[in-house]
C-alpha positions, -999 to +999 in steps of 0.1 A: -022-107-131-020-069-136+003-061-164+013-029-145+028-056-117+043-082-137+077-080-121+082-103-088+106-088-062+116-108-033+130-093-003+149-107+034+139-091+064+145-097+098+121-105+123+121-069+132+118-054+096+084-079+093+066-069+128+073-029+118+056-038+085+027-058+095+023-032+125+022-007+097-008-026+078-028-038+108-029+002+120-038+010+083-059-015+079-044-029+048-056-058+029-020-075+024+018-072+034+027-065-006+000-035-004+018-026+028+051-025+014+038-007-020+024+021+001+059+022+022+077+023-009+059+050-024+061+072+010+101+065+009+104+077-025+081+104-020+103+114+008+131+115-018+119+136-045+106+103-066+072+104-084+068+063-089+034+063-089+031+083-123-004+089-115-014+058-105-022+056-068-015+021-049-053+023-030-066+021-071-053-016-072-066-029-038-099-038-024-094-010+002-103+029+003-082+058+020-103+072+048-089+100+074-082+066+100-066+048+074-076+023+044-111+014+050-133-008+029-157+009+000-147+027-035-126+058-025-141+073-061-176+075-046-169+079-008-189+043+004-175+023+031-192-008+046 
């Protein structure tokens, strides 16, 4: 396991909470719900003033790029997607 994610953090959600977060990561394309929730995390901080990424973006952890339509698969370092 990564040692920068060696704390577990379990949430409830309802029903509701869960579709708007795996609608979120099917339109994005993203790889798992946790990546999902890591990237909505990081926009609602952002939105706050909060800088929890500390220079390390979430896309540098996954097996998924950032295109313009979204996370796409390839390195985002050298711009290849398959």
């Amino acid at each position: 396991m990564n040692d920068l994610r060696a704390e577990r953090l379990q949430v409830m959600l309802s029903p509701e909470e869960l579709a708007a977060i795996d609608d979120f990561r099917f339109k994005h394309r993203m790889p798992t719900r946790a990546a999902a929730v890591r990237e909505l995390l990081k926009f609602g901080l952002a939105a706050v003033g909060v800088d929890a990424a500390a220079g390390v973006k979430s896309s540098s952890f996954g097996v998924f790029g950032r295109g313009p339509d979204g996370h796409t698969q390839g390195d985002p370092d050298d711009g290849t997607e398959n």
